[in-house]
C-alpha positions in Angstrom: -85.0 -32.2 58.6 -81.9 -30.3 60.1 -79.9 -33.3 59.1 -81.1 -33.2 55.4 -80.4 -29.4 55.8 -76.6 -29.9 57.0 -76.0 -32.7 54.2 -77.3 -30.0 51.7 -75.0 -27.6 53.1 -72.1 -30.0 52.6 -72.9 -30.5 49.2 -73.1 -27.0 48.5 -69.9 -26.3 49.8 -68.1 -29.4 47.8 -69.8 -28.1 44.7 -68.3 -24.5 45.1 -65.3 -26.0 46.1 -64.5 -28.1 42.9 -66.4 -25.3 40.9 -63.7 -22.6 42.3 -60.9 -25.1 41.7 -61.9 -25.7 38.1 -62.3 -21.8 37.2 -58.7 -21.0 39.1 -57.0 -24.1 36.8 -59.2 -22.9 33.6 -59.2 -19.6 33.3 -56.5 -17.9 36.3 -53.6 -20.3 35.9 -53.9 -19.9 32.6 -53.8 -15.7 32.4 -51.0 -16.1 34.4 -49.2 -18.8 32.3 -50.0 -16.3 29.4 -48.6 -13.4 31.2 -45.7 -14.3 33.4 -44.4 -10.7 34.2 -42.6 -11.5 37.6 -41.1 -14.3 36.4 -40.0 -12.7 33.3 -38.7 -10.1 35.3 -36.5 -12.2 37.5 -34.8 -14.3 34.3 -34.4 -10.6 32.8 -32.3 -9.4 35.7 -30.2 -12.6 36.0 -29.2 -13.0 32.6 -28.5 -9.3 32.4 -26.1 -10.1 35.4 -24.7 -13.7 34.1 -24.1 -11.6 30.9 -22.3 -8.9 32.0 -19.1 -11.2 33.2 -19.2 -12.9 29.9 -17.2 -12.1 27.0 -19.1 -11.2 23.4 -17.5 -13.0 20.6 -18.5 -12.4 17.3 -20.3 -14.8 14.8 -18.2 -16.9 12.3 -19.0 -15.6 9.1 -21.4 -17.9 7.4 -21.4 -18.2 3.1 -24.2 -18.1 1.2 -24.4 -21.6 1.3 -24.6 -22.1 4.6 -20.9 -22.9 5.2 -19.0 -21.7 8.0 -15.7 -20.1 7.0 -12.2 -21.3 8.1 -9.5 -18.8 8.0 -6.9 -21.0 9.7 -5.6 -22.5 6.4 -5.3 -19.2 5.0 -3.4 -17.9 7.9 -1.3 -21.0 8.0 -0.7 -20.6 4.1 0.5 -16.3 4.8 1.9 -16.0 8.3 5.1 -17.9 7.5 5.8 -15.9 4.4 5.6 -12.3 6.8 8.9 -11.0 8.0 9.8 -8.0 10.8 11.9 -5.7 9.0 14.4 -3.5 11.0 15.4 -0.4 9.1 18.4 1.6 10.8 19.4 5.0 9.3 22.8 7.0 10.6 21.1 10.0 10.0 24.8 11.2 9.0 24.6 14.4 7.1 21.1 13.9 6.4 20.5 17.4 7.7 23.3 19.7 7.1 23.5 23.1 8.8 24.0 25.4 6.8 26.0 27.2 9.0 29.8 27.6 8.1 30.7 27.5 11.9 29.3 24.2 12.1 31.1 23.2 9.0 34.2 24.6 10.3 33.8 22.7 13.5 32.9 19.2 12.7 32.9 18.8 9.0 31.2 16.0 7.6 31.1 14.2 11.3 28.1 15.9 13.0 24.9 14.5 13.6 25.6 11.5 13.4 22.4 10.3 15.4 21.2 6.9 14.6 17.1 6.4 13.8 15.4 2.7 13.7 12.3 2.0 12.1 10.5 -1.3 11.9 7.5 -2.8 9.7 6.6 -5.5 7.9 7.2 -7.5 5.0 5.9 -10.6 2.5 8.5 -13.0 0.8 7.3 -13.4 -2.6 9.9 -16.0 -3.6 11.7 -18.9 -2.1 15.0 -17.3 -2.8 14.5 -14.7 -0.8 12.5 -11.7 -2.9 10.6 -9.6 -0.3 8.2 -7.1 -1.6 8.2 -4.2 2.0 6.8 -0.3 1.8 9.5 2.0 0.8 8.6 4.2 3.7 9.6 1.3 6.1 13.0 1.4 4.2 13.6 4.7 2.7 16.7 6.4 3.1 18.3 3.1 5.3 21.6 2.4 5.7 20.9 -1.3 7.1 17.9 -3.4 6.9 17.3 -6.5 9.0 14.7 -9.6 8.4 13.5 -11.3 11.3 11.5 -14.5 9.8 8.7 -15.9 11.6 11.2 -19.0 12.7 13.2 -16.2 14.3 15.7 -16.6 11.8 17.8 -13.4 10.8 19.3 -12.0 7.8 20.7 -8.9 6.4 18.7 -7.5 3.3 19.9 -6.0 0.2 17.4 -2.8 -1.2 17.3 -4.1 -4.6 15.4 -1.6 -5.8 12.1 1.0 -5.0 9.4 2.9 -5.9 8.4 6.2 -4.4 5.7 6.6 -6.2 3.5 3.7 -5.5 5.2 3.3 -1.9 6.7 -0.4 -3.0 10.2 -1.7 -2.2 12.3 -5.1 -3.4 14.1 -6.1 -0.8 16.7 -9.5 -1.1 18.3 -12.0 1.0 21.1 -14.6 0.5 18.8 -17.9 1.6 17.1 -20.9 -0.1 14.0 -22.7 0.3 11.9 -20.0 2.2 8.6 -20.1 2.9 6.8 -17.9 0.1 3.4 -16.4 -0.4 1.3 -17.4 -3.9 0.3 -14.1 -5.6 -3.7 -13.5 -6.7 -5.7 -11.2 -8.5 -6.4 -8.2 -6.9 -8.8 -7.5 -9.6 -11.1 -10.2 -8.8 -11.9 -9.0 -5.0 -15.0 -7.6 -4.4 -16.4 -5.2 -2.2 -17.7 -7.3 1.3 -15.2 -10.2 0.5 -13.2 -11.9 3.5 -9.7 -11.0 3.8 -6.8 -11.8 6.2 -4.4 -9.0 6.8 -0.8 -10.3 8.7 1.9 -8.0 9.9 5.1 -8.8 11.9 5.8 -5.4 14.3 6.9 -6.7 17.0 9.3 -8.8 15.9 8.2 -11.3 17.8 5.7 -13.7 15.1 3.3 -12.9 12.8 0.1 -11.4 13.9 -3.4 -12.0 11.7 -6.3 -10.0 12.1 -9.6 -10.4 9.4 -12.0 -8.0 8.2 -13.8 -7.4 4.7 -12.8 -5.4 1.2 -14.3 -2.0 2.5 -13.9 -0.2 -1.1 -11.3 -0.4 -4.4 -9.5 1.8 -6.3 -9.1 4.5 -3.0 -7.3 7.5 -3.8 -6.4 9.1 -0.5 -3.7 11.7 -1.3 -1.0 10.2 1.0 1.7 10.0 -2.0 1.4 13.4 -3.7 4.2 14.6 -3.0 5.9 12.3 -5.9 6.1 13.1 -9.7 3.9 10.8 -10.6 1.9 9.4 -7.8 0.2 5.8 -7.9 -3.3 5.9 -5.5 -5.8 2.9 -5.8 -5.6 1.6 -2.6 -8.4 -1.7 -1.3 -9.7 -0.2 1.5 -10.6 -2.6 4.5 -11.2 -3.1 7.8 -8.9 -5.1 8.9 -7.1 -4.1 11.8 -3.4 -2.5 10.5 -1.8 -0.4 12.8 1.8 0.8 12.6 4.5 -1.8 12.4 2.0 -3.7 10.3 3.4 -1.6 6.4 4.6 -3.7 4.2 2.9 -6.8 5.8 0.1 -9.1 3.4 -3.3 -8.3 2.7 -4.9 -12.4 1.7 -7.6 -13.8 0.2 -9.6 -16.6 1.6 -7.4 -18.8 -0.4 -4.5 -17.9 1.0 -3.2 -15.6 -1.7 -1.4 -12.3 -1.7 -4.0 -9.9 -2.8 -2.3 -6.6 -1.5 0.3 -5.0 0.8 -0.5 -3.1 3.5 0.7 0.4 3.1 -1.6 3.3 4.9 -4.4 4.0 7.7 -6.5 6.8 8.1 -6.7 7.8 11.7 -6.9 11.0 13.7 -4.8 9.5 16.4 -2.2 7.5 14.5 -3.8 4.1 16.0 -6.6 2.0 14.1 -9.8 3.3 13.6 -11.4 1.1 11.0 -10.0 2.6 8.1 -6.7 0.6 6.5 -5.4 0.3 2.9 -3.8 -1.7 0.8 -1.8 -2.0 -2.7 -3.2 -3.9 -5.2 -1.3 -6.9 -5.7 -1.5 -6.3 -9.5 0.3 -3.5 -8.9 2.9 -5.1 -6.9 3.6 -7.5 -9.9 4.3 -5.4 -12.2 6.3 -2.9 -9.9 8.6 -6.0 -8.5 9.2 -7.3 -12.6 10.3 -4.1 -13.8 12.9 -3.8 -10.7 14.4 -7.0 -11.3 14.3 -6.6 -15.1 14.8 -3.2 -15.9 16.5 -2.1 -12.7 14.0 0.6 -12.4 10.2 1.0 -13.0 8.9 1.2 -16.8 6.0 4.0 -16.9 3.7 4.1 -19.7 1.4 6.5 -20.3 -1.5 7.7 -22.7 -0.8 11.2 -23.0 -3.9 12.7 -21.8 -4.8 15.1 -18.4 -8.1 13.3 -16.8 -10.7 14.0 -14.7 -13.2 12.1 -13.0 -17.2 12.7 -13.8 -19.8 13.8 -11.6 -22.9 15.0 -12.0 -22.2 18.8 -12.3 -19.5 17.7 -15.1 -21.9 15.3 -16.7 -24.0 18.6 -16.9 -21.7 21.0 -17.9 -20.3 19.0 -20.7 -23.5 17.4 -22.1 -23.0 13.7 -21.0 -25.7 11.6 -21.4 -24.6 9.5 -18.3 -22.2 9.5 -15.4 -19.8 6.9 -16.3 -15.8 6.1 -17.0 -13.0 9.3 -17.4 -13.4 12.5 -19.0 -10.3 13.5 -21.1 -9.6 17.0 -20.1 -6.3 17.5 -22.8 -4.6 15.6 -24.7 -0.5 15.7 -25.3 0.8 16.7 -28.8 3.1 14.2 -29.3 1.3 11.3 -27.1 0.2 8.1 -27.2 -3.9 9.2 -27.5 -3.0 11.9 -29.6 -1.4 9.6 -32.1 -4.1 6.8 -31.8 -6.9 9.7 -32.6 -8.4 9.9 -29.1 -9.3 13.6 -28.2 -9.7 16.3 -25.8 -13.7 15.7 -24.0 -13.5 12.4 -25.3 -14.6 9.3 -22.6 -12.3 6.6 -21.5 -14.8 3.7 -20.4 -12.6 1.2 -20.5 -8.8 -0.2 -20.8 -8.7 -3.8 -22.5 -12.0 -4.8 -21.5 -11.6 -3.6 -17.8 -14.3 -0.8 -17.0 -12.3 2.5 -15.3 -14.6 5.2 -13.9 -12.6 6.9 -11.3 -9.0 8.4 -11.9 -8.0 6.0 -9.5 -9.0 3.0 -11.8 -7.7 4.2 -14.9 -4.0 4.8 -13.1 -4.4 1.0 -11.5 -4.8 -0.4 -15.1 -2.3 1.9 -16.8 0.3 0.9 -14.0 0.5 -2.9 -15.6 1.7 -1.8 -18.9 5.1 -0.7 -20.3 6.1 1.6 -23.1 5.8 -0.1 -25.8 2.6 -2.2 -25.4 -0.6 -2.1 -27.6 -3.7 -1.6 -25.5 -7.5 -1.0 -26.5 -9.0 1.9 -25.2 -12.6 2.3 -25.4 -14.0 5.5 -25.3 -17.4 7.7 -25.6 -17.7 10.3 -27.9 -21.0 11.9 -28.5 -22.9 9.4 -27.1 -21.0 6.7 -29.1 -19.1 4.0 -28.5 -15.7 3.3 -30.4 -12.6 1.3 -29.4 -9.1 2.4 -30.3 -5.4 0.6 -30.5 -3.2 2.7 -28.7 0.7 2.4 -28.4 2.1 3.3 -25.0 4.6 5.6 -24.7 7.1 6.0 -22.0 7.8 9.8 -20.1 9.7 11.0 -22.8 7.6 10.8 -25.4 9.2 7.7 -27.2 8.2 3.2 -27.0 11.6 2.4 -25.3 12.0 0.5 -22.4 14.0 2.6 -20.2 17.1 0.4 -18.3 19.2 1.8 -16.0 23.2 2.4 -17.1 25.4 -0.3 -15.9 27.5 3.0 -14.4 24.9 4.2 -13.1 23.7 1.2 -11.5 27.3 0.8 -9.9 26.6 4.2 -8.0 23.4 2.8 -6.5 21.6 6.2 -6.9 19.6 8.1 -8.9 20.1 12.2 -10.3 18.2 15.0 -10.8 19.6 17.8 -12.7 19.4 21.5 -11.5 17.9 24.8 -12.8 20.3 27.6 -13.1 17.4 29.0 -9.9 18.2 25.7 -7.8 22.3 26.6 -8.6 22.0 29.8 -7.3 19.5 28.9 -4.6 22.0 26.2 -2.9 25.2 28.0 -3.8 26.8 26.5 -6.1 27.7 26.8 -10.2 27.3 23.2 -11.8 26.7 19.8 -10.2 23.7 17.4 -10.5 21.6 16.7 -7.2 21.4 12.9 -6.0 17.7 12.2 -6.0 17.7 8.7 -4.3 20.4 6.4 -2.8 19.8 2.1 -2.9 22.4 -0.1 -2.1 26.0 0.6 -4.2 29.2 2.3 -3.8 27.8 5.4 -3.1 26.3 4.7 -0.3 28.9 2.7 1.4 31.1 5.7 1.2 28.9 7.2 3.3 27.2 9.4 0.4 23.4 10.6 1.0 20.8 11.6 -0.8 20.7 15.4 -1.4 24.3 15.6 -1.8 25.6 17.5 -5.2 28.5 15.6 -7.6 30.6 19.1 -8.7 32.5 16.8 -11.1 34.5 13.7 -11.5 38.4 13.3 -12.6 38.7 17.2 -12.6 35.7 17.4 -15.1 32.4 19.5 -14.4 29.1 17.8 -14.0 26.3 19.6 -15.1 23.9 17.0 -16.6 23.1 13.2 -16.1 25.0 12.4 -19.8 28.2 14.2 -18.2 28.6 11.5 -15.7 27.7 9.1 -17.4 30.2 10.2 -19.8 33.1 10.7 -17.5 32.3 7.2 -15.6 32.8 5.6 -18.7 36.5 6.9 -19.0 36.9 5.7 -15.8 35.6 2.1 -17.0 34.7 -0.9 -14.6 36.9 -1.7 -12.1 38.7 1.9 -12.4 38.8 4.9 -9.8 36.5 7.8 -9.9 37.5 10.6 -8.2 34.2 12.5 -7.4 34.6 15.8 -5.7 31.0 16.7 -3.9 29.1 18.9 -1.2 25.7 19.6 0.0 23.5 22.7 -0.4 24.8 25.5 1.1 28.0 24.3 2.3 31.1 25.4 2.1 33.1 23.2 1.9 33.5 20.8 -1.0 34.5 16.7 0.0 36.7 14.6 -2.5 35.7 10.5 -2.7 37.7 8.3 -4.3 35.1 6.0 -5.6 35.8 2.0 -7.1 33.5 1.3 -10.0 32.8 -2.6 -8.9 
C-alpha cells in the first residue's frame, strides 16, 4: 500500500514537473520574447555609445527613379575651368586729403598703401575669357590668375559691369580648360547644383547643395544707376574667396556665378547667391562686342503685386507686374502699353516679380522686337514692342575708339558738384579698366580740367579735343582731384 502510495507520489510530481515546464516554454518564455525590455535596454545603451564616436554622413541623393546621383563627373567637368584671382590695388590717391598741408607736403605721393583681395573665377573660353565679380576686381591695378594646374598669368580687365556685379577678365594663353554654358532658365527650385571656388589659391574646392529660390532681389547692388538683382539662391556652401567662382548643373554646365551671401557674421549661414548665367551671356557679349554693356529698356516704372495692390487696384488675380507709369517718349508708350496695365509675360517667359522682368529685359539690346503680354481689365492682349536704349533712341551704343584708348569712363558735373569740389569746369572719371590712363597712375575720382590748353566741360569736349590729338599723338591733360589744390599735368600717348 505505502509503495503504491510513494509511486503515486512520483507520478504526481513528474506530471507537475513537465506540466510547469510546458506552461514556462508556452506561455512565460514567450511574454518575455514578446517584451524584451532589459535586453532592449542594454542594445539601446551600446549603440548610443558605438554611435557617438562615429561620424554622420549624409544620404546620396536618390532620383525619382531610384538612381543614385554622381557629382564627380560634374565636378571633374567645372573644377579645372575655376581660377584664384589675386586683385592688388596701390591705393595711390585713392583717398585724397583734402588738406592743403598734406598736398603741400607730399603731393601726389602719399598713401601709397598697397591692398590685396582675392576670389574666384570661371574661364568661359579656351583662349583665355574669364567671367570674375567686379567686386573681386574693382578699382585694381594688377590682377593675377592662379589655374587649378598652378599655372600663373597676368590678366587684362577687359571690361565690367557695376551694375550686375560681372567682370571680363583675359589672358594671353591657348587651349585652356573651359566651362560649357547652360540655361539658367531651366533650373528649378530643389534641383542639385555644384558650386566650386578657388580662395585659397591652392585648388579648387566643390561643395553641393540645391536651387533654394530664383529671381532673388536682395538689395546688395543699389547703390548703381541701374541695378541688376535676380540672383538663384542656394545652399551651397560659398563663403568669401569663393565670388566669382561657378555655380553647375548636374551636367556639368555653368548655370551661375557666385556673387553674394547673406550672413550676420560674414561666414556661411545657408543662404548663397548666384547670377544667372543668362545674364552672364549677354553681359560678356556686349563687352567684347560693344566694348561696354547695351541696356534696353521698356520705358515703364514697375511694381510688384500683392494682395493689398491686387485690392486696391481692382485685379482680379495676383499675378505678373503692375505698370505704375509709363515714359513719354518710351518704348511701351510707343507700342500702346499703359499706365495700370499688367506685364505677364516677355516672349512667352511668365515675369511676376520685378526681379523676373529685369532678368528677361537684361538679354535684349536696343533695338530688338520683343512681345510683351499684358492684362488690362481682365484681358489678355500681346504687344510688339521696340527696345529702346537710355536715351530714348534704337542705337546700339559703342564706345569711342578715344575713349576706349583712355581705359575709363566720365561722368559730367552739375554746376552744385563744381562748386562742391572746388573747381569751375572738368568732367569726373567715373571708372578706370585697363588703358593709358591708368598706367599713368590716374584713378578714378580724379577731374580732367582740360586737354592741349582747352577746357573740358562735357564728355563731347574731350572727345573733341582727343580727336585733334589723333592716334598715336600726345595729349596733354592737365587734372586734379576734389578739393585739391593743386592741379597735375600728364602727358598722355593715344596708343
Amino acid at each position: 500500500m505505502k509503495a503504491k502510495i510513494f509511486l503515486g507520489n512520483i507520478v504526481i510530481a513528474i506530471l507537475s514537473a513537465l506540466m510547469a515546464i510546458i506552461i514556462y516554454t508556452n506561455f512565460f518564455q514567450e511574454e518575455l520574447s514578446n517584451n524584451p525590455k532589459q535586453e532592449i535596454e542594454e542594445e539601446g545603451v551600446i549603440d548610443l555609445l558605438e554611435d557617438s564616436n562615429k561620424v554622420s554622413y549624409k544620404k546620396t541623393p536618390i532620383s525619382f527613379n531610384g538612381e543614385i546621383f554622381d557629382f564627380t563627373e560634374a565636378a571633374d567637368k567645372s573644377i579645372h575651368a575655376v581660377v584664384h584671382v589675386t586683385s592688388k590695388n596701390n591705393l595711390e590717391n585713392n583717398s585724397y586729403s583734402g588738406n592743403p598741408i598734406f598736398d603741400l607736403l607730399f603731393g601726389d605721393n602719399y598713401n601709397k598703401q598697397p591692398s590685396i583681395s582675392f576670389g574666384s573665377g570661371v574661364i568661359i573660353s579656351k583662349d583665355g575669357y574669364i567671367v570674375t565679380n567686379n567686386h573681386v576686381v574693382d578699382e585694381s591695378d594688377e590682377i593675377q590668375i592662379v589655374l587649378n594646374d598652378k599655372r600663373t598669368f597676368t590678366a587684362k580687365l577687359v571690361g565690367k559691369d557695376p551694375s550686375s556685379d560681372l567682370a571680363l577678365l583675359k589672358v594671353k594663353a591657348t587651349d585652356l580648360p573651359y566651362i560649357s554654358l547652360g540655361n539658367s532658365d531651366n533650373l528649378k527650385v530643389g534641383e542639385w547644383v555644384l558650386a566650386v571656388g578657388n580662395p585659397f589659391n591652392l585648388t579648387s574646392t566643390v561643395t553641393a547643395g540645391i536651387v533654394s529660390a530664383k529671381a532673388r532681389d536682395i538689395n546688395i547692388l543699389s547703390k548703381n544707376k541701374y541695378p541688376i538683382e535676380s540672383f538663384i539662391q542656394t545652399d551651397a556652401a560659398v563663403n568669401q574667396g569663393n565670388s566669382g567662382g561657378a555655380l553647375v548643373n548636374m551636367r556639368g554646365e555653368l548655370v551661375g556665378i557666385n556673387s553674394a551671401i547673406l550672413s550676420p557674421s560674414g561666414a556661411y549661414s545657408g543662404y548663397s547667391f548666384a547670377i544667372p548665367v543668362n545674364i552672364v551671356k549677354k553681359i560678356v557679349a556686349d563687352i567684347i562686342k560693344y566694348g561696354e554693356v547695351q541696356r534696353a529698356v521698356l520705358g515703364i516704372t514697375i511694381k510688384n503685386i500683392t494682395g493689398e495692390l491686387a485690392k486696391k487696384f481692382k485685379l482680379d488675380k495676383v499675378e505678373g507686374v503692375y505698370i505704375e507709369s509709363v515714359i513719354s517718349n518710351g518704348a511701351a508708350k510707343e507700342a500702346g502699353i499703359k499706365k495700370g496695365d499688367v506685364i505677364l509675360k516677355i516672349n512667352k517667359v511668365e515675369v511676376n516679380t520685378t526681379a523676373e522682368l529685369t532678368e528677361q529685359m537684361t538679354k535684349y539690346r536696343p533695338g530688338e522686337l520683343i512681345y510683351v503680354t499684358i492684362k488690362r481689365n481682365g484681358k489678355r492682349k500681346q504687344f510688339e514692342v521696340v527696345l529702346r536704349n537710355m536715351q530714348g533712341n534704337t542705337e546700339i551704343i559703342k564706345s569711342d575708339k578715344y575713349l576706349s584708348i583712355l581705359g575709363a569712363k566720365f561722368q559730367e558735373m552739375s554746376h552744385r558738384d563744381k562748386r562742391m569740389w572746388g573747381v569751375d569746369k572738368g568732367i569726373v572719371i567715373s571708372e578706370i579698366n585697363d588703358g593709358v590712363l591708368k598706367k599713368k597712375g590716374i584713378k578714378k575720382g580724379y577731374i580732367i580740367l582740360s586737354v592741349g590748353g582747352k577746357p573740358i566741360n562735357n564728355i563731347s569736349d574731350l572727345k573733341q579735343e582727343l580727336k585733334q590729338v589723333g592716334i598715336g599723338g600726345i595729349a596733354e591733360m592737365e587734372v586734379t582731384y576734389p578739393r585739391s589744390r593743386y592741379i597735375y599735368v600728364y602727358n598722355i600717348k593715344l596708343e
